[in-house]
N, C-alpha and C positions, 0 to 999 in steps of 0.2 A: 564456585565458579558458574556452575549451569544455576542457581538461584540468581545470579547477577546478572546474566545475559535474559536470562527469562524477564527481569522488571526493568530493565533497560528497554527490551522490546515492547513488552506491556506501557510502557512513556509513552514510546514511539506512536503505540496502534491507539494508546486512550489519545493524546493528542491529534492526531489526524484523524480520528473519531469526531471530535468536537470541530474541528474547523470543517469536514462536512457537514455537521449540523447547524454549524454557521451559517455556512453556502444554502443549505437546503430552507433554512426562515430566513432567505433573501438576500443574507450577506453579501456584500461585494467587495471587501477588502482579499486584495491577494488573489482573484478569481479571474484577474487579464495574463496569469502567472502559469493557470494549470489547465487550460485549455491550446491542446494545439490547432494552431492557425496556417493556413495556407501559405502564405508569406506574410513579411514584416510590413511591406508597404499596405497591404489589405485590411490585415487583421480581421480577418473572416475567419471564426473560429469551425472546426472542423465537425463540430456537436454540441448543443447545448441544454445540457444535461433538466432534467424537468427535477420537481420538486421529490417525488417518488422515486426515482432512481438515485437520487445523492442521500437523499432517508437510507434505501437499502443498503449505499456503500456505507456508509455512516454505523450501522445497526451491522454488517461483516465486519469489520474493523472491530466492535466491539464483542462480538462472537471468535475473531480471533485472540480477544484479549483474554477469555475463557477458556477457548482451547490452550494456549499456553501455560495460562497459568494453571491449569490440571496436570497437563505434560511435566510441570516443574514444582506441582505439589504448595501451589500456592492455593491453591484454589481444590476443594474434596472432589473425589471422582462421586458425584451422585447418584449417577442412572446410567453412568455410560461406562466399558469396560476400558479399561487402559490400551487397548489394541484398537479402538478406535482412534484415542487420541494419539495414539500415536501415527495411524494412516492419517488422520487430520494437519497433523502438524507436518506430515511430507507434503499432503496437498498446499498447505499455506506456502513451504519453501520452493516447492516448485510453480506456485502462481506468479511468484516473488520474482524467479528466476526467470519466465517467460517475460514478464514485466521488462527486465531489466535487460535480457537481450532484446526483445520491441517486434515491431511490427515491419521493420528495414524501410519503412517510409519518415515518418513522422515520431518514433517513438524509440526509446531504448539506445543502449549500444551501437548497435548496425545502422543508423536513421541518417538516410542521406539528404533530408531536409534540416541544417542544423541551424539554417541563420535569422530563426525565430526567434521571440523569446523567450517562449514555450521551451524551443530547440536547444537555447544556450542554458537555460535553470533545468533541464532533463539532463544534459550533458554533465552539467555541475554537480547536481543536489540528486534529483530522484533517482536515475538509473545506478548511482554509486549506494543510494540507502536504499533501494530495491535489492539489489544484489547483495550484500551488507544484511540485509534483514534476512535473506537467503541463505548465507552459508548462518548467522547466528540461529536461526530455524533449525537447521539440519544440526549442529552441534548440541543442540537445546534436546534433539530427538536423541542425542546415540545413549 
């Protein structure tokens, strides 16, 4: 069961791995989808993320997919003790978890800007696979 959940998540983080590296050599599909915007009539995105900064999410994503898969013995513990990976894996599920409750503007659960379309696909898809990637995270740990 925890080998299942581990490369379930491992999909999840190599694929949103790669559609950052998408975004980061310029890509524009799907990128008027994950940027929040002020309102609907504007679409004045709220940050527009530079090439270095989508690289390092991109490059986390795939460091989480490392930390996992040590935690679930996919991957050999090298150089690092299992007690790291395992305070790594609580930090991944509670970044997850902040995620997923938001920032009560614009973002997460509590976000009272909902009638973007940032607002409605955060509502739908991310904060449920944020949260979702969270408690899978903490079960992956016990």
């Amino acid at each position: 069961m925890i080998l299942f959940l581990a490369m379930i998540l491992i999909l999840i983080f190599v694929s949103i791995s790669i559609l950052h590296f998408y975004w980061a050599f310029r890509g524009k599909k799907w990128g008027n989808f994950t940027i929040p915007t002020k309102s609907n009539a504007a679409s004045t995105p709220l940050f527009k993320p530079s090439f270095f900064e989508t690289l390092v999410v991109a490059v986390g994503f795939l460091v989480f997919v490392w930390i996992i898969g040590m935690n679930a013995q996919v991957f050999p513990l090298v150089w690092i003790t299992k007690n790291y990976v395992t305070y790594a894996t609580f930090g991944i599920a509670f970044i997850f978890l902040l995620r997923a409750i938001g920032e009560f503007r614009y973002i997460g659960f509590f976000k009272r800007i909902k009638d973007t379309t940032f607002g409605q696909m955060d509502s739908r898809y991310y904060s449920p696979l944020c949260l979702l990637i969270a408690i899978t995270t903490l079960i992956i740990n016990t």
